[in-house]
TORKOL-262178 format. One record per residue (C-alpha): residue in one letter; y, x, z. Coordinates in steps of 0.05 Angstrom, whole numbers, plus 5000, padded with zeros to 4 digits. Layout:
BEGIN
AYXZ ...
//
This chain:
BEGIN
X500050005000 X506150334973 X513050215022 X518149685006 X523549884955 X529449684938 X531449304874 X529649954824 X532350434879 X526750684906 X524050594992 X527750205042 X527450795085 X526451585075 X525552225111 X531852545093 X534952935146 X529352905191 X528453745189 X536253735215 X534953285274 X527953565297 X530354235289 X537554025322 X532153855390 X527054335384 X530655075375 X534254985451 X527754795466 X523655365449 X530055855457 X529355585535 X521255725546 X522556455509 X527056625557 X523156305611 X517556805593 X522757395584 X525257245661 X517257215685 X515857825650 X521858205689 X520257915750 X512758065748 X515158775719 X519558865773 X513958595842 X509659195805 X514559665806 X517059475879 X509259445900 X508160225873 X514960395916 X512160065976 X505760475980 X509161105952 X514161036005 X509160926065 X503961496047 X510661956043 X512961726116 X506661836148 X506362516133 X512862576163 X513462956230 X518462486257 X521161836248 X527862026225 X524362466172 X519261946164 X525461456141 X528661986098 X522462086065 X520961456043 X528261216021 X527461825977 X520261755942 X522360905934 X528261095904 X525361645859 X518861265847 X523360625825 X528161025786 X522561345747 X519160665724 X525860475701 X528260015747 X535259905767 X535759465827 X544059105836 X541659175908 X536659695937 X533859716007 X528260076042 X526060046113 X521060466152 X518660376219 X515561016240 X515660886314 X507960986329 X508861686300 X508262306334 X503762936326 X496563016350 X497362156361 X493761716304 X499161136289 X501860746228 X507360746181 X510860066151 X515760096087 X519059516060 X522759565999 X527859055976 X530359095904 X534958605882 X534058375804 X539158175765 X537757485715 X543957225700 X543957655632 X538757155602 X543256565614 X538456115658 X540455645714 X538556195770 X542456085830 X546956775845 X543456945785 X538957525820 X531857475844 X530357925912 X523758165903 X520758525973 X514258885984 X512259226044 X505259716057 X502860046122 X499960726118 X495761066183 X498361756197 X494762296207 X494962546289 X493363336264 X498463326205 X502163936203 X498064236271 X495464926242 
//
């Protein structure tokens, strides 16, 4: 069955700018989930990245011989272990709690690292337009580090 027509005109209705108005909807559309993805990708990217400067940070405190080195030490090795998987945090924190430390005494080590990431360059509706990504790890010191 063939559509209606108009007196030798041809169909009562066509499909004539239907490409404008479906792509009109659908490019913001899939322009929005791409950069969805592109803001996962850099957050996931950026946990990792805080994660390795965690545990870098912790196993470099708890061969520390105090806790004042043990903090200088690991702000050091998270910053250099971030910096060198190319991160580049608008805000950068690291805290290490090296209290239970002391030579010839077994004890632990905690580092957290804070890393703020910025996502207001992709345009989304992120409020402040950062994500604050934190990771801590807890490393046992050795009690006859640096006893010859």
């Amino acid at each position: 069955m063939s559509p209606p027509t108009r007196a030798g005109r041809g169909p009562l209705w066509s499909d004539t700018g239907s490409i404008s108005v479906e792509a009109a909807v659908l490019v913001p559309v899939v322009l929005f989930v791409g950069l969805l993805i592109v803001a996962g990708a850099r957050v996931s990217s950026a946990q990792q990245a805080v994660d390795n400067a965690a545990s870098a940070a912790a196993r470099a405190a708890s061969i520390a011989r105090s806790p004042a080195a043990a903090q200088h030490a690991g702000t050091l090795v998270a910053r250099e272990r971030l910096g060198r998987e190319g991160m580049s945090c608008d805000e950068f924190s690291v805290s290490v709690d090296a209290s239970q430390i002391a030579l010839g005494r077994p004890g632990q080590v905690r580092a957290i690292v804070e890393c703020r990431v910025a996502l207001s360059d992709l345009g989304l509706p992120v409020p402040e337009g950062t994500r604050t990504i934190t990771s801590s790890f807890t490393s046992f010191a050795d009690p006859y580090r640096g006893i010859p």
